[in-house]
VMD Tcl script that builds the backbone (N, CA, C; Angstrom):
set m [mol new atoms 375]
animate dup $m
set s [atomselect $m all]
$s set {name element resname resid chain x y z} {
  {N N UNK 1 A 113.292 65.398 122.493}
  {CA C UNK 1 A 112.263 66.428 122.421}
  {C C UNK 1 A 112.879 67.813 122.576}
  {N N UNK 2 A 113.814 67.949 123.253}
  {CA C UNK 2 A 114.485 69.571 123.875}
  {C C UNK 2 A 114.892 69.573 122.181}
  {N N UNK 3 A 115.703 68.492 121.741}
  {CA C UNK 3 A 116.344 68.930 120.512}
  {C C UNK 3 A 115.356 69.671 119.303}
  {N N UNK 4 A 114.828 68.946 119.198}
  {CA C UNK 4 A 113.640 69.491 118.491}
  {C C UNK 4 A 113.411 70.648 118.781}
  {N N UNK 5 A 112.740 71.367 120.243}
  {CA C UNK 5 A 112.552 72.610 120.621}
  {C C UNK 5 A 113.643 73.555 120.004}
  {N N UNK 6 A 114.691 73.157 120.608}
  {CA C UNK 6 A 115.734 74.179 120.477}
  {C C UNK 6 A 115.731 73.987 118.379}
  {N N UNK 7 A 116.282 73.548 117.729}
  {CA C UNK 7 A 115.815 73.392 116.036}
  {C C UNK 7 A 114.499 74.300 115.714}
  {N N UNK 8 A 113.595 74.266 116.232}
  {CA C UNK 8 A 112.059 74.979 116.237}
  {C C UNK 8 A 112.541 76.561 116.196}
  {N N UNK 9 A 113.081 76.803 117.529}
  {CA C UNK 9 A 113.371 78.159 117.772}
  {C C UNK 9 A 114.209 79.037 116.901}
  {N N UNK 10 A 115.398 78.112 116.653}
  {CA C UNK 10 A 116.551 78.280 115.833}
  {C C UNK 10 A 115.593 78.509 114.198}
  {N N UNK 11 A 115.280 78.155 113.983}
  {CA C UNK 11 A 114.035 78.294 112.804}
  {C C UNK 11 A 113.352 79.495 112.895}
  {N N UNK 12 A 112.696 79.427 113.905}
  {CA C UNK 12 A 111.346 80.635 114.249}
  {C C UNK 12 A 112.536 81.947 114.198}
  {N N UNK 13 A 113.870 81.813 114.913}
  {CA C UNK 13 A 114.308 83.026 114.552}
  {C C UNK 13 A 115.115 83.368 113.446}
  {N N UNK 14 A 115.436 82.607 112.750}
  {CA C UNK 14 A 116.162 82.578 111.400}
  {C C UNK 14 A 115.041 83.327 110.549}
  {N N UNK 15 A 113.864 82.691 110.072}
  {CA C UNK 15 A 112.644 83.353 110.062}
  {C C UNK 15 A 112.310 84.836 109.654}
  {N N UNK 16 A 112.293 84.889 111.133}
  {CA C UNK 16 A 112.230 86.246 111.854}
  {C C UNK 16 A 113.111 86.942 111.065}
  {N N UNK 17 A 114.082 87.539 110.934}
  {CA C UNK 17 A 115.430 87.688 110.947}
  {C C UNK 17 A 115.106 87.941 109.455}
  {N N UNK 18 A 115.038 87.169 108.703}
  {CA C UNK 18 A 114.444 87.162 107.386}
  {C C UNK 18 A 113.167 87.870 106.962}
  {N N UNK 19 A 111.617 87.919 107.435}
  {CA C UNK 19 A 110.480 88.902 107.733}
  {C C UNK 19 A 111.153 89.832 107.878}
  {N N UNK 20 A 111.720 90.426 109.033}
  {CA C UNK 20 A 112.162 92.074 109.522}
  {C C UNK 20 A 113.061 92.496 108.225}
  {N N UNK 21 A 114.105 91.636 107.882}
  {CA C UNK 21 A 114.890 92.126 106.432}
  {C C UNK 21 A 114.013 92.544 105.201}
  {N N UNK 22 A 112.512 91.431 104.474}
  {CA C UNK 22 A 112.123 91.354 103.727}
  {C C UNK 22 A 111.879 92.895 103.630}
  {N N UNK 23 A 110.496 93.190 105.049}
  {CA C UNK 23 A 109.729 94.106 105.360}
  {C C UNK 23 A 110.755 95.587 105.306}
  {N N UNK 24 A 112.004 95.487 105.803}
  {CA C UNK 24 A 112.737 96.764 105.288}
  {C C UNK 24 A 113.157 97.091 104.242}
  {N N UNK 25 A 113.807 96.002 103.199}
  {CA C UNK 25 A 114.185 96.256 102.048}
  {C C UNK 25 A 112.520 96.252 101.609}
  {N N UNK 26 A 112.073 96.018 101.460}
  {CA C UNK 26 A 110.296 97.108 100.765}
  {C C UNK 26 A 110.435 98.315 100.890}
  {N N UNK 27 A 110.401 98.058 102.141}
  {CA C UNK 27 A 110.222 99.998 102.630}
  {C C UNK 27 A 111.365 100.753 101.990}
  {N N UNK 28 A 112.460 100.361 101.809}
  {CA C UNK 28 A 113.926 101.084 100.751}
  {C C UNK 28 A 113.407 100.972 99.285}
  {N N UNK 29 A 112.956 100.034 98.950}
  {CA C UNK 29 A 112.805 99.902 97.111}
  {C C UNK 29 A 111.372 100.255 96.896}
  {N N UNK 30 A 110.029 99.912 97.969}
  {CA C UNK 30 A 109.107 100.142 96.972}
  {C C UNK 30 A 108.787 101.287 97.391}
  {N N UNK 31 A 108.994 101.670 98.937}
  {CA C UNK 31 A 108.491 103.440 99.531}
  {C C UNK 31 A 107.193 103.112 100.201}
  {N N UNK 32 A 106.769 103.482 100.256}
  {CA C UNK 32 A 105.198 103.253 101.255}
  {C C UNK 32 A 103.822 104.085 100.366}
  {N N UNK 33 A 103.096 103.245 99.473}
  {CA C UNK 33 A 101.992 103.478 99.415}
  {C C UNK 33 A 101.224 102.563 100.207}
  {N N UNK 34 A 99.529 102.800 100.411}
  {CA C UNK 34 A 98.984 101.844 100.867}
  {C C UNK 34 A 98.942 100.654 101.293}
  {N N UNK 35 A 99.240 100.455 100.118}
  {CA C UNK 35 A 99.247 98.731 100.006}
  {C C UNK 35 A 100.534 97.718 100.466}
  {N N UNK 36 A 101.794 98.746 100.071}
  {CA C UNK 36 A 102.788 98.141 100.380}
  {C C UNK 36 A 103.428 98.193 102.415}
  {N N UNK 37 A 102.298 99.512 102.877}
  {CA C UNK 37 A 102.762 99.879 104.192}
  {C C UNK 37 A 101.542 98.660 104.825}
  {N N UNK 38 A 100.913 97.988 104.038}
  {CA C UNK 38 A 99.907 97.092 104.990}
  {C C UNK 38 A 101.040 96.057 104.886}
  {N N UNK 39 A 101.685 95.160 103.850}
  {CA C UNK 39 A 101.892 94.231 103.916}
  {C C UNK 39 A 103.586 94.320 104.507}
  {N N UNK 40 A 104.103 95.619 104.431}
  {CA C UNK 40 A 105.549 95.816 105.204}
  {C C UNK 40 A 104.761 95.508 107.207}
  {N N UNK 41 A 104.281 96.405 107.412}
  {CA C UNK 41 A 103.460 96.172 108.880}
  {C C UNK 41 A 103.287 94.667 109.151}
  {N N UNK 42 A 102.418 93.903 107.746}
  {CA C UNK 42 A 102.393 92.198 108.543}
  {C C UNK 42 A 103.409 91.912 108.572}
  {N N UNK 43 A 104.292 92.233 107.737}
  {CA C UNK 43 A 105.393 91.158 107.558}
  {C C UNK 43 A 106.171 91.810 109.058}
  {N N UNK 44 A 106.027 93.219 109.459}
  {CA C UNK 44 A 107.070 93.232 110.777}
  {C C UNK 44 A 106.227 92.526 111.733}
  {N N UNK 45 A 104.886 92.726 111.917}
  {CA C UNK 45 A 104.084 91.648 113.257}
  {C C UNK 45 A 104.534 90.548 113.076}
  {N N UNK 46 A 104.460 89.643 112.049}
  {CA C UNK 46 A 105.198 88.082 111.918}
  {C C UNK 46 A 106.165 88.103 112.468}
  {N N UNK 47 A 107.420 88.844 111.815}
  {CA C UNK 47 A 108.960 88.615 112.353}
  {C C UNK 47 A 109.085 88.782 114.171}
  {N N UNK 48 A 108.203 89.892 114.498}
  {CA C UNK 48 A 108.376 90.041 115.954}
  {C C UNK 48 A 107.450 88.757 116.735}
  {N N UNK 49 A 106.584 88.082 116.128}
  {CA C UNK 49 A 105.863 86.949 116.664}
  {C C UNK 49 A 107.150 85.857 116.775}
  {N N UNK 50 A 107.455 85.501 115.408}
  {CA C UNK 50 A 108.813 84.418 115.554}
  {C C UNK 50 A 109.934 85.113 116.717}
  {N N UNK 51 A 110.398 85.796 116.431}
  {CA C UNK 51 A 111.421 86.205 117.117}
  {C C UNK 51 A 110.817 86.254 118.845}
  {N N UNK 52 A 109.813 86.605 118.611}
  {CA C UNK 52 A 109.199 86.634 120.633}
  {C C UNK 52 A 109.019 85.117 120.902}
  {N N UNK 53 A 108.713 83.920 119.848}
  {CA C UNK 53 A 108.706 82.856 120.055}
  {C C UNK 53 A 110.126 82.114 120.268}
  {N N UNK 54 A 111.037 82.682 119.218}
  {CA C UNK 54 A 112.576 82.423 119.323}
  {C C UNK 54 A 113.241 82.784 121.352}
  {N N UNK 55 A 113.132 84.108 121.321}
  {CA C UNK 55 A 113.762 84.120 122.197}
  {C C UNK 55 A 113.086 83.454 123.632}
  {N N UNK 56 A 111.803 83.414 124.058}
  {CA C UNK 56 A 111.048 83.249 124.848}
  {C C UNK 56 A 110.160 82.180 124.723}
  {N N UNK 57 A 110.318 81.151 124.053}
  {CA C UNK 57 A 109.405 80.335 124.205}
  {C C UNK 57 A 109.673 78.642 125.275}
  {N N UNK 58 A 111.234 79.261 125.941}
  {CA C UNK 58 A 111.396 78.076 127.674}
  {C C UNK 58 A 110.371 78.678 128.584}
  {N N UNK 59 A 109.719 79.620 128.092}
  {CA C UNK 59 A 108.567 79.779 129.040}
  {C C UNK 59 A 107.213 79.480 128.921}
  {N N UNK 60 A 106.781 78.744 130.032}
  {CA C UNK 60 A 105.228 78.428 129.378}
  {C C UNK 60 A 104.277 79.695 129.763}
  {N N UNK 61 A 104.468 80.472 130.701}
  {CA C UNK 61 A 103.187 81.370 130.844}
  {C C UNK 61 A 103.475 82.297 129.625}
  {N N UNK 62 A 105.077 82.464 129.274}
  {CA C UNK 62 A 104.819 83.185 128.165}
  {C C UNK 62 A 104.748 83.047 126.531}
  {N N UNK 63 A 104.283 81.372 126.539}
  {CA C UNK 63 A 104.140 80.793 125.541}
  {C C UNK 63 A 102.399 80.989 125.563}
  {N N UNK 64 A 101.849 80.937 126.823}
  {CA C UNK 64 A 100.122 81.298 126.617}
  {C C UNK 64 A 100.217 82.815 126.467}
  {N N UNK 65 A 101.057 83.829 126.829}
  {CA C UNK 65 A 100.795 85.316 126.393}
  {C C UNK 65 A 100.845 85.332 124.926}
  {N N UNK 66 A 102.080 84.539 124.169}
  {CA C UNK 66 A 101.941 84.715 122.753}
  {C C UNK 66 A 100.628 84.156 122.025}
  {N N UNK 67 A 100.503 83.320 122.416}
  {CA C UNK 67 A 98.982 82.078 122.337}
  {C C UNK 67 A 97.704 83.367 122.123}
  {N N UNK 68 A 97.516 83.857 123.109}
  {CA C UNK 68 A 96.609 84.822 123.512}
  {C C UNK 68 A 96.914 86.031 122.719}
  {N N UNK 69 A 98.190 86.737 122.363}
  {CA C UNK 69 A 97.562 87.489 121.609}
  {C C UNK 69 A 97.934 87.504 120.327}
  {N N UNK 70 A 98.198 86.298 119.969}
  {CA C UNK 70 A 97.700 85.600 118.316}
  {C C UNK 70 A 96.645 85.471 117.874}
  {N N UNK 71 A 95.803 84.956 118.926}
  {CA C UNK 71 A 94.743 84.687 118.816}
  {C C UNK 71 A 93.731 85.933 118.728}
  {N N UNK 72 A 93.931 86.797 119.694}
  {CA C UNK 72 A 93.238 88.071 119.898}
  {C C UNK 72 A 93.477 89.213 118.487}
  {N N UNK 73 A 94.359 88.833 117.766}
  {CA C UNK 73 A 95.108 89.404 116.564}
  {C C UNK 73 A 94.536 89.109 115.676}
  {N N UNK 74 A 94.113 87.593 115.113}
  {CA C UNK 74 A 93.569 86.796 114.330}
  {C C UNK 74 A 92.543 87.324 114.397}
  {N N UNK 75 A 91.540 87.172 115.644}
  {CA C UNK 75 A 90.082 87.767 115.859}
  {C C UNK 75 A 89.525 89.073 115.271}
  {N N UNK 76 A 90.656 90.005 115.497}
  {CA C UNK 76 A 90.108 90.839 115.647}
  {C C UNK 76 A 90.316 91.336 113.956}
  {N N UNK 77 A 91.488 90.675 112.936}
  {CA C UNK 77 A 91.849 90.527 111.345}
  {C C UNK 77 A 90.459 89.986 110.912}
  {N N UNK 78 A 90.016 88.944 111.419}
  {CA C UNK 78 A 88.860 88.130 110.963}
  {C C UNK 78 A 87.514 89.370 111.038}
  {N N UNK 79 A 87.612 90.083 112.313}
  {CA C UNK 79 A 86.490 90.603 111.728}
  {C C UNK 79 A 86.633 91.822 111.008}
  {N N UNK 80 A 87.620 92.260 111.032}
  {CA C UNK 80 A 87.774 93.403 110.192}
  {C C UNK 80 A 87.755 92.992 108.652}
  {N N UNK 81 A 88.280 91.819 108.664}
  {CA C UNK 81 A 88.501 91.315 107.148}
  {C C UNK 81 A 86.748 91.073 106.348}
  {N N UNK 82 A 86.303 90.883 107.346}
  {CA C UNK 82 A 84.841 90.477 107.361}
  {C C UNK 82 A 84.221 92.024 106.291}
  {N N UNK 83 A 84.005 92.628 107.547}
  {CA C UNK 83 A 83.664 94.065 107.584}
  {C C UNK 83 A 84.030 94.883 106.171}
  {N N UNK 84 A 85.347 94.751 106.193}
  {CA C UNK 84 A 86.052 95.674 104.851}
  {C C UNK 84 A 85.537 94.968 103.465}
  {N N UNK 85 A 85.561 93.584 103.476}
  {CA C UNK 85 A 85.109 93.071 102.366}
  {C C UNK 85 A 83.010 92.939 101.799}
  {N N UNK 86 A 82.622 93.201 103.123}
  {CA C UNK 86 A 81.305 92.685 103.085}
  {C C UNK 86 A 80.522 94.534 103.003}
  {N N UNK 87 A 81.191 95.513 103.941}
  {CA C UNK 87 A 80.687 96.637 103.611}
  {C C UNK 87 A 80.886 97.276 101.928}
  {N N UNK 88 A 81.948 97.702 101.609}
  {CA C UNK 88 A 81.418 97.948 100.447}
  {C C UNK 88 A 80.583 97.279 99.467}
  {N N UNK 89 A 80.390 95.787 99.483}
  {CA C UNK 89 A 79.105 95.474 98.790}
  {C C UNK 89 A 78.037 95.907 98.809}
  {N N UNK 90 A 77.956 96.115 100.771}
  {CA C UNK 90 A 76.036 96.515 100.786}
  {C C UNK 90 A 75.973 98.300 100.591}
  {N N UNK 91 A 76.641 98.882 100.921}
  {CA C UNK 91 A 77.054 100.624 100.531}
  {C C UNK 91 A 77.296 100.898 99.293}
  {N N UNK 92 A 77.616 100.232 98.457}
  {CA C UNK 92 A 77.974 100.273 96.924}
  {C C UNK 92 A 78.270 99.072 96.209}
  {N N UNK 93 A 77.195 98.909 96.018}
  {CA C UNK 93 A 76.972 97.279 95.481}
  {C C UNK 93 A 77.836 97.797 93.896}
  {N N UNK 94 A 77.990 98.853 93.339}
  {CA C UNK 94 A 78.119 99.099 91.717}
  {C C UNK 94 A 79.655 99.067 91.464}
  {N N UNK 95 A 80.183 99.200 92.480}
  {CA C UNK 95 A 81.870 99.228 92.417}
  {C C UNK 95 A 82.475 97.898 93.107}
  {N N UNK 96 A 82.750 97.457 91.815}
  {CA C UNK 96 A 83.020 95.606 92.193}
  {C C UNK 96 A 84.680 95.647 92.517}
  {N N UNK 97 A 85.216 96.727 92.737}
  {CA C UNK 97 A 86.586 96.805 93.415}
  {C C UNK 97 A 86.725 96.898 94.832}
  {N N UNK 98 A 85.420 97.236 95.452}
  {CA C UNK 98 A 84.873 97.256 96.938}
  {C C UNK 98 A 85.605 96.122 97.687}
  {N N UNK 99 A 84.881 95.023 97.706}
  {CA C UNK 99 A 85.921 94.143 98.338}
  {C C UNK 99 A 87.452 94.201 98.701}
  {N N UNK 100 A 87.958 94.355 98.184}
  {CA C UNK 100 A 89.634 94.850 97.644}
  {C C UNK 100 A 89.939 95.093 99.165}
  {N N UNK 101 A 89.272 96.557 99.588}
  {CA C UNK 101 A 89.551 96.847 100.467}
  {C C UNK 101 A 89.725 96.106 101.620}
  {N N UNK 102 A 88.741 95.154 102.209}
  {CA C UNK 102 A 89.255 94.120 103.217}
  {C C UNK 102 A 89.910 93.330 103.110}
  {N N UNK 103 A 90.697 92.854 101.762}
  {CA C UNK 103 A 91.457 91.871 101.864}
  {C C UNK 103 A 92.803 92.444 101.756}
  {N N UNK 104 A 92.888 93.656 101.136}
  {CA C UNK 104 A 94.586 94.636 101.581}
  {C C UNK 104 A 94.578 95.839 102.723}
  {N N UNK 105 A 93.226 96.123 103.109}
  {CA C UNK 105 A 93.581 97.118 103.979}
  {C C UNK 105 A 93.107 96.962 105.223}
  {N N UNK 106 A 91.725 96.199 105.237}
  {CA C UNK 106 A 91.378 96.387 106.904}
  {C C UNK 106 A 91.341 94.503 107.830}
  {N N UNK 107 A 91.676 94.155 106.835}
  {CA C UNK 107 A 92.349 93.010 107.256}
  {C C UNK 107 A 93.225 92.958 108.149}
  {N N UNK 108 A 94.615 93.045 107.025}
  {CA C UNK 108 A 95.906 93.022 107.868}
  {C C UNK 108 A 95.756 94.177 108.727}
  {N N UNK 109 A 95.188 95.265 108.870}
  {CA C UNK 109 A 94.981 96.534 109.902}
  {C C UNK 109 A 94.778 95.914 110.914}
  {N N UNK 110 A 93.433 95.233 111.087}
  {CA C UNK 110 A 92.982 94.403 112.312}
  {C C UNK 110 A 93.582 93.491 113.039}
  {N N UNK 111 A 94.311 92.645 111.998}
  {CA C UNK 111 A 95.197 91.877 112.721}
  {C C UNK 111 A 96.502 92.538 113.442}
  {N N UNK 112 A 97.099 93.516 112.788}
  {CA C UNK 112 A 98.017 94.345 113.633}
  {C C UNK 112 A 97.477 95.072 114.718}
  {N N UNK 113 A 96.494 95.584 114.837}
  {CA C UNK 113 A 95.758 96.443 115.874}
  {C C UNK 113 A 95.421 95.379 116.838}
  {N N UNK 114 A 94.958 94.507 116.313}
  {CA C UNK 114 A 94.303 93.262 117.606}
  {C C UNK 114 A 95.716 92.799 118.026}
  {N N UNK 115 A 96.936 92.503 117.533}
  {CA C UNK 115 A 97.859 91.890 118.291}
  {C C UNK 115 A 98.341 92.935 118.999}
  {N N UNK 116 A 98.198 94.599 118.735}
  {CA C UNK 116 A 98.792 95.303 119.578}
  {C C UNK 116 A 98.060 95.295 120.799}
  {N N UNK 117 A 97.115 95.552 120.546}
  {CA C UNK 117 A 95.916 94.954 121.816}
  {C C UNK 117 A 95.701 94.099 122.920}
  {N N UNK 118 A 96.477 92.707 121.972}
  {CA C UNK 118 A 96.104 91.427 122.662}
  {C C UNK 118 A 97.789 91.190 123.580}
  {N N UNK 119 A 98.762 92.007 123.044}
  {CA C UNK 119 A 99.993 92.453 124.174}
  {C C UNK 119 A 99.797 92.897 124.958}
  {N N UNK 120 A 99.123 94.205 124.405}
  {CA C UNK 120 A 99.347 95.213 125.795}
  {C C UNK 120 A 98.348 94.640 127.153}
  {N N UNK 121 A 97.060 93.767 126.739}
  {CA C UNK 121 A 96.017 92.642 127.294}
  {C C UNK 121 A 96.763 91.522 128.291}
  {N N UNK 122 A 97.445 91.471 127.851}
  {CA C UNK 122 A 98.225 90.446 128.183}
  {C C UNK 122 A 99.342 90.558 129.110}
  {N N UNK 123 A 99.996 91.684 128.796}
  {CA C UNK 123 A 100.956 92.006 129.780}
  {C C UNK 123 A 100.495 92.811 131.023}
  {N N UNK 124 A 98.946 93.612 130.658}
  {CA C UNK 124 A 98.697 94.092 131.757}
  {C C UNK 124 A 97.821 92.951 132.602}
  {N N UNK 125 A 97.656 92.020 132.456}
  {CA C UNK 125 A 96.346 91.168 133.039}
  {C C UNK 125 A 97.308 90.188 134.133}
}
mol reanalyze $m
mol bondsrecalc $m
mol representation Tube
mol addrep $m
């Protein structure tokens, strides 16, 4: 079972390692419009999730801090994703590009904002 763990980690940070690279070479070749600074941002929250799982996960209380604010991250993506996609329908039902917006912008927003949240939650609690 340890073997396994330790293989897991070795993974989660290889990973990692790989996310943080992807997410910079973007930011060098494509530059940062909108769209590309939402999905450079997930891709750095992922890499720092693996990598906080890589280095730290012989710990169990701080295997429930990551737990917790994954979860609190997710929550808070879910409802934003909600929100961004479902408001411009009822505000402007005539512009069928409306949606768009919650699934590239206030989505992944939420989920980065809620995991910054569900850290700083976490480490202060």
């Amino acid at each position: 079972m340890r073997a396994i763990m330790v293989f897991v980690r070795i993974a989660a940070a290889l990973l990692g390692i790989a996310a943080a690279a992807l997410a910079a070479n973007s930011m060098l070749v494509v530059g940062f419009d909108r769209f590309s600074v939402m999905l450079q941002a997930t891709l750095l929250t992922t890499a720092v999730f693996l990598l906080w799982f890589a280095a730290l996960a012989h710990s169990p209380s701080e295997l429930d801090k990551l737990a917790r604010t994954l979860l609190i991250g997710l929550v808070a993506g879910v409802i934003c994703l909600v929100l961004g996609f479902v408001g411009p329908l009822i505000f402007t039902p005539e512009n069928n590009l409306g949606p768009l917006l919650g699934i590239f912008i206030t989505g992944p927003a939420g989920f980065i904002l809620g995991c910054i949240g569900g850290f700083v939650w976490t480490r202060l609690r």
